[in-house]
N, C-alpha and C positions, 0 to 999 in steps of 0.2 A: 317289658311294658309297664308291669307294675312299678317299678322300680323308679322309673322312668317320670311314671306320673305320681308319684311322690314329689320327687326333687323338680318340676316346673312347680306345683302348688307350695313350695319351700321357695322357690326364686320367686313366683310372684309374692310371698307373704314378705318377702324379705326389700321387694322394691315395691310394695302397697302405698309406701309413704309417694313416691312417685307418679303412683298412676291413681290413687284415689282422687274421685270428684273430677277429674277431668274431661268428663262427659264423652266417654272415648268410645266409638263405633265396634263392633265386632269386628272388624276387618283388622282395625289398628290390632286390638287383641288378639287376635290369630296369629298376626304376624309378629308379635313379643314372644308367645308360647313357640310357635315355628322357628324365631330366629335362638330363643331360649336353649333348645335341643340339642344340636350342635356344644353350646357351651357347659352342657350338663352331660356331660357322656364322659368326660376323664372319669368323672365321678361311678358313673353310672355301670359303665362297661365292666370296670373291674367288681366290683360289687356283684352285678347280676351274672358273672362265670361261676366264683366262689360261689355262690347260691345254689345257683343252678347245679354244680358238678358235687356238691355235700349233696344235695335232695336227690338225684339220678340213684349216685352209687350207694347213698344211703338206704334208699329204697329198696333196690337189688341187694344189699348185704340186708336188710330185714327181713325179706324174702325167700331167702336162702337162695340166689340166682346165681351168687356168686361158687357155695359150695356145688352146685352141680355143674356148674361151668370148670371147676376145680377138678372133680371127679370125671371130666372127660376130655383132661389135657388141657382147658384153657386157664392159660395163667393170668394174674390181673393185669399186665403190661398187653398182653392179645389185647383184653375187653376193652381196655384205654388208648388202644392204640387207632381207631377208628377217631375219636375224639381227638386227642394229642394232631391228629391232622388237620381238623376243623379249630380246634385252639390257637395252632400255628399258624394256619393260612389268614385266621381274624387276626392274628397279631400283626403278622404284618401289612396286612392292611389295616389295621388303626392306625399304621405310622404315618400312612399317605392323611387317612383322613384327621391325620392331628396336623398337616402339614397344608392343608387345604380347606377342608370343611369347616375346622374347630375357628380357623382365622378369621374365616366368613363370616362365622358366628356373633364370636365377638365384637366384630365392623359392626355388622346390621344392629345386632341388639344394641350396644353402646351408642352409637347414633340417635336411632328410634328413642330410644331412653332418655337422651340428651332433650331432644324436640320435645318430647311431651314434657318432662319440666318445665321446659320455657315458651310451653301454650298454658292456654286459659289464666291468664293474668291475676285472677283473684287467689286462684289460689297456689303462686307464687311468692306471697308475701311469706318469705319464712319466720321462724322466730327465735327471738334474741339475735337477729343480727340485719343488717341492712340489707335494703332489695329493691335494686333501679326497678320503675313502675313508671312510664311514661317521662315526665319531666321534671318526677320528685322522685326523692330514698327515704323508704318506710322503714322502720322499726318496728315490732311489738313485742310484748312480754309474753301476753299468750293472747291463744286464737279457741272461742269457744264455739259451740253451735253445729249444726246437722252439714252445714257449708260453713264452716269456719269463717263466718258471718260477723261473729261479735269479736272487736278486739281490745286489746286491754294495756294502758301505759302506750300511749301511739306519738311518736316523734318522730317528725316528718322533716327533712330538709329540702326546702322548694328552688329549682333553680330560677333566674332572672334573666329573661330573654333576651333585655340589654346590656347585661353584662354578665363573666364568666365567674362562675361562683358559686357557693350558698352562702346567699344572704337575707332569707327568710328561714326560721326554723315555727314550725307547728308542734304545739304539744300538747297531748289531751288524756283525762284519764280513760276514755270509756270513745270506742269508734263505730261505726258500722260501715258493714259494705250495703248497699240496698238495690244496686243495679246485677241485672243479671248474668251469668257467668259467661254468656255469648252475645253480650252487647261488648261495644267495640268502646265503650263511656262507661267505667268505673263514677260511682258516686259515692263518697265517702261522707261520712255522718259523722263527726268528730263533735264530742260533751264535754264541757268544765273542763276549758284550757287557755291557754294561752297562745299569742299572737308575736313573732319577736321579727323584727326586720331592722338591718342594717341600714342606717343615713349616709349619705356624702356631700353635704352642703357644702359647696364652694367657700362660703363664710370659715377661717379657720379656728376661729372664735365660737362659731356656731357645733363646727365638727364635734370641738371637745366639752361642750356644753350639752350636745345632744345626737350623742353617738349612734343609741339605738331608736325604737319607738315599740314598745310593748304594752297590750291591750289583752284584755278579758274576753272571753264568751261561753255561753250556755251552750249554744249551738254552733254549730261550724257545717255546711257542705263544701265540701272540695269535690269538681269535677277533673279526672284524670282520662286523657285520649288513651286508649290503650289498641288503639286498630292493628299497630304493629304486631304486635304482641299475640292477639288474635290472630292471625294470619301467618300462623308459624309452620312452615312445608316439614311433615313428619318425615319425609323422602330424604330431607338435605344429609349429606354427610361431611362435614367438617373434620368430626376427628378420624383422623387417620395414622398418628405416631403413635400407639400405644403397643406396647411391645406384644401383646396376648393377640393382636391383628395382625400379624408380620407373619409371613413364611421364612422358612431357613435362610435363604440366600438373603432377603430382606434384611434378617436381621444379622448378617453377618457384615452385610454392608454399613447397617446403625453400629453396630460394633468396632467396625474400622473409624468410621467420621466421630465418634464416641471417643474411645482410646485415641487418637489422634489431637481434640480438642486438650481432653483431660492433660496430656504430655506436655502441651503449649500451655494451658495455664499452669501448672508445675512450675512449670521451666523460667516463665515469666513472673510467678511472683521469687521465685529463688533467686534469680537478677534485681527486679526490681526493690525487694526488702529492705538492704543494706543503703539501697540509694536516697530512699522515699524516709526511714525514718534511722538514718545515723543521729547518731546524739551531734546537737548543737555545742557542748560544751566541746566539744573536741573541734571546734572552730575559731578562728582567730590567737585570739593571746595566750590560749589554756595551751596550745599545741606547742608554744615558743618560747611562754617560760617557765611550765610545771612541769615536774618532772611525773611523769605516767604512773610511776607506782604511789604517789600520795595527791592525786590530782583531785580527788572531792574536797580532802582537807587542806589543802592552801588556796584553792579556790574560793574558800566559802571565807577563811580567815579575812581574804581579802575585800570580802564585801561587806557592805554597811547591816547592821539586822533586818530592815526593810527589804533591802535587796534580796540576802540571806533567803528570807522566807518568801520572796517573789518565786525567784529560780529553786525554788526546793518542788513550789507548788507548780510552776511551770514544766519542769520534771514530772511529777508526779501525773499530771494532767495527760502529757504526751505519752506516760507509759500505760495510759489506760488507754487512749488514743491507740496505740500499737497493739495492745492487747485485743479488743475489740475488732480491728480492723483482722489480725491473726486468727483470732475465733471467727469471722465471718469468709475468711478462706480458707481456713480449714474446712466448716459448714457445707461449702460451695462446692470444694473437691469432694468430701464426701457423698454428697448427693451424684456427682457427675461419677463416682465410682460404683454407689448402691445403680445407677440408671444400667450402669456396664454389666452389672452382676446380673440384674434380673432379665437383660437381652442372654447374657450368653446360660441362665438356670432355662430359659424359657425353649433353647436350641435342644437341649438335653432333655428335656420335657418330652420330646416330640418321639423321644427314642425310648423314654422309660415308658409310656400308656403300651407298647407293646408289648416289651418283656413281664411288665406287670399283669399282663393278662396271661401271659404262661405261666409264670410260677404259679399265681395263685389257682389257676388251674391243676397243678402239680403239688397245693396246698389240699387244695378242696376235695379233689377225684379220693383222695389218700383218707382223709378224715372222714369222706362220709362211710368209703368200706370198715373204716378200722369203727367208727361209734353205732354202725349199722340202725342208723335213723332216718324216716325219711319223712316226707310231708315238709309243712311250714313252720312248724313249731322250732326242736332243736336246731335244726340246722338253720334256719332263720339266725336265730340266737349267736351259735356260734360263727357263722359266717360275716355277722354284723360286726361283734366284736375286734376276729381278724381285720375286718377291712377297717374300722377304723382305727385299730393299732396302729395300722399301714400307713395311715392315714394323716395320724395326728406326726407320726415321726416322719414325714415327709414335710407337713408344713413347719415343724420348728429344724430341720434341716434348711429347708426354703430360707427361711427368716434369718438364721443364724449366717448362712452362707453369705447373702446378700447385706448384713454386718461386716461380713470378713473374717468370719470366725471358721474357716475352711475353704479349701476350695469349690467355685461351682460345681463342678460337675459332681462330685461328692453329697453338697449337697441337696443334687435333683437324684441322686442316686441311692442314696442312705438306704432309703424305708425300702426299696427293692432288694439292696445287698443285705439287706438285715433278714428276710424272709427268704433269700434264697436257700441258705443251710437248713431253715425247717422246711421247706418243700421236698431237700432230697432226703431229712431225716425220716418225715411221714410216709415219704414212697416204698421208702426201707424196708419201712415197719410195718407195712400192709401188704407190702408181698413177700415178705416169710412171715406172715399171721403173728404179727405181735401187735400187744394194745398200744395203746397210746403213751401209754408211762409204765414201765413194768417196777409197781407199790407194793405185790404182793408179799416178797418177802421181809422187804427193811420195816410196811405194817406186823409183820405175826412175828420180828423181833423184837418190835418196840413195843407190842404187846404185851411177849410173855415178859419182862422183864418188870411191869408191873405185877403180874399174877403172882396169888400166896403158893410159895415152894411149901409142898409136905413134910409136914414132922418125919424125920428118921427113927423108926422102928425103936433101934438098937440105943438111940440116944436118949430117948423118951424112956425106956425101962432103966 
């Protein structure tokens, strides 16, 4: 539970940008934190076993529970085997509920998420970059203020209802919003700017004499309808393809229609390359009277120097033409290869949240008899650290795979097969009563080997 309420005040701090100022009801927030939970348990679950089975056994071997459990025949596989049942029967059940619950999660909060960014209109204007807002695209540099109120460098392109376009731009240093965050009328307050609108005088004489018409002003209001906008149903769900939403069969299905697409585009641009950009020189006269092994140079012999350098730069042009056009299918396949990786890492997913709750269990039970600590302190400590060793080499596994720098399943697997050899080395080592590293002796070598050796007697006289 602790653990638990951690990581929601970590995902809300992390989507704050999202949900501040959107004058959101407790309800909406309940059901972010509620739908939250689900999606925060890969995290969670394994974290709070280690924890949990260092502070248990760590207790009991501080205690001395373990040497009198010892002293009358019970061995630490007895004492852990009551657990090892309840480890294994949550294992596999996380696998169901990674295969069901975790999907749900995802859906709702990603949705929910989605909506409340694109309610309360004001403060959807992001910055530095454009944001449809009724029948204009805002810009701003920055946004100051307790409601991000004041804005700053405001450039506005206005659409024209009679024709399709922008052909009004708005620019001003200094803007305000002044209407309130649940009015459905945005009122913008725009200082020391300018006015710019595009003409079309039927006169063609006129056109090119007076293209544009740009004006001054102090003040500027702009009234923006935003009712839309307002009126945004937190309910709706729209996205539905995102691989982390998908059950097994789901996304084994995306992985068929996936790998299938992928193979047809392949297949068609490897036909169609040779077609779409063969060289032009290898057409008409060059084919019939050059002979192929000296064809740049009695080609070019035979042309004028204007020509010469026409066809060099015509050349030149189409091979960057080809180049570009190849970098942007390249580009294409690989995205459509990273989408194939992260369905078939996210199947595998479903299988590692279980085994990783056993070993680490078979990590944690071991370490806390053998450092015989218990409470929140140490074993906090070290249990954090394991899990996120586990942790970090699972996502540059993640990351690296879905490059193609190994196979999937490898790596949604890494950071498990990496800790499996130390779960059975710690088990080892705590049921024949050895520490954690046995330093005693290669210490009182590398000791004495510093220490002053005594004068000999017989040498000194």
């Amino acid at each position: 539970i602790v653990i638990m309420f951690i990581l929601i005040l970590q995902a809300i701090w992390l989507y704050i940008k999202d949900l501040a100022g959107k004058d959101l009801d407790m309800i909406t927030i309940a059901k972010f934190m509620m739908y939250t939970i689900p999606v925060i348990v890969p995290l969670a679950l394994p974290l709070s076993i280690i924890l949990a089975s260092i502070m248990v056994f760590g207790n009991m071997a501080e205690n001395y529970e373990f040497a009198a459990m010892k002293s009358n025949g019970i061995s630490l596989q007895r004492a852990m085997r009551s657990l090892m049942i309840v480890v294994g029967t949550l294992g596999v059940t996380s696998f169901f509920f990674a295969n069901t619950v975790i999907p749900w999660g995802h859906f709702k909060q990603g949705n929910l998420r989605r909506n409340i960014v694109n309610s309360k209109p004001a403060m959807a204007i992001g910055v530095g970059n454009f944001n449809q807002l009724g029948d204009i695209n805002i810009k701003v540099d920055q946004k100051t203020g307790d409601r991000g109120q004041y804005l700053d460098n405001v450039l506005i392109h206005k659409k024209n209802p009679k024709r399709n376009g922008n052909y009004t731009v708005i620019k001003s240093k200094k803007g305000e919003l002044k209407s309130s965050l649940k009015s459905n009328i945005i009122q913008l307050v725009l200082t020391d700017g300018n006015y710019y609108d595009d003409l079309f005088p039927e006169n063609a004489q006129k056109r090119r004499s007076s293209p544009f018409v740009r004006s001054y002003f102090d003040t500027y209001t702009l009234n923006v309808d935003v009712s839309g906008l307002n009126n945004v149903d937190l309910n709706k769900a729209d996205v539905t393809d995102n691989h982390r939403m998908l059950k097994i069969h789901e996304l084994q299905t995306s992985i068929d229609s996936f790998t299938t697409k992928f193979n047809d585009n392949l297949s068609f641009y490897h036909k169609g390359q040779h077609k779409k950009w063969a060289p032009e020189l290898m057409k008409s006269r060059i084919t019939d009277t050059i002979t192929p092994g000296n064809i740049t140079d009695n080609f070019i012999s035979e042309l004028k120097i204007y020509d010469q350098r026409r066809t060099i730069e015509n050349t030149i042009n189409k091979l960057k033409q080809q180049r570009s056009a190849l970098d942007n299918r390249l580009f294409q396949l690989s995205e459509e290869s990273k989408r194939i990786a992260k369905h078939e890492i996210e199947i595998q997913k479903k299988f590692v949240l279980g085994a990783a709750c056993i070993i680490l269990f078979f990590i944690g039970a071991p370490l806390g008899a053998i450092i015989r600590k218990g409470g929140m302190g140490l074993p906090l400590v070290i249990a954090t650290l394991f899990f996120l060793t586990y942790h970090f080499i699972n996502i540059f596994a993640e990351k690296s795979a879905v490059e193609g720098a190994f196979p999937t399943w490898l790596g949604a697997w890494m950071g498990t097969l990496i800790i499996f050899p130390l779960g059975i080395l710690l088990t080892y080592r705590a049921t024949t009563d050895q520490g954690f590293f046995d330093l005693g002796g290669a210490v009182e070598t590398l000791v004495s080997k510093f220490k002053k050796k005594p004068k000999n007697p017989s040498t000194a006289v």
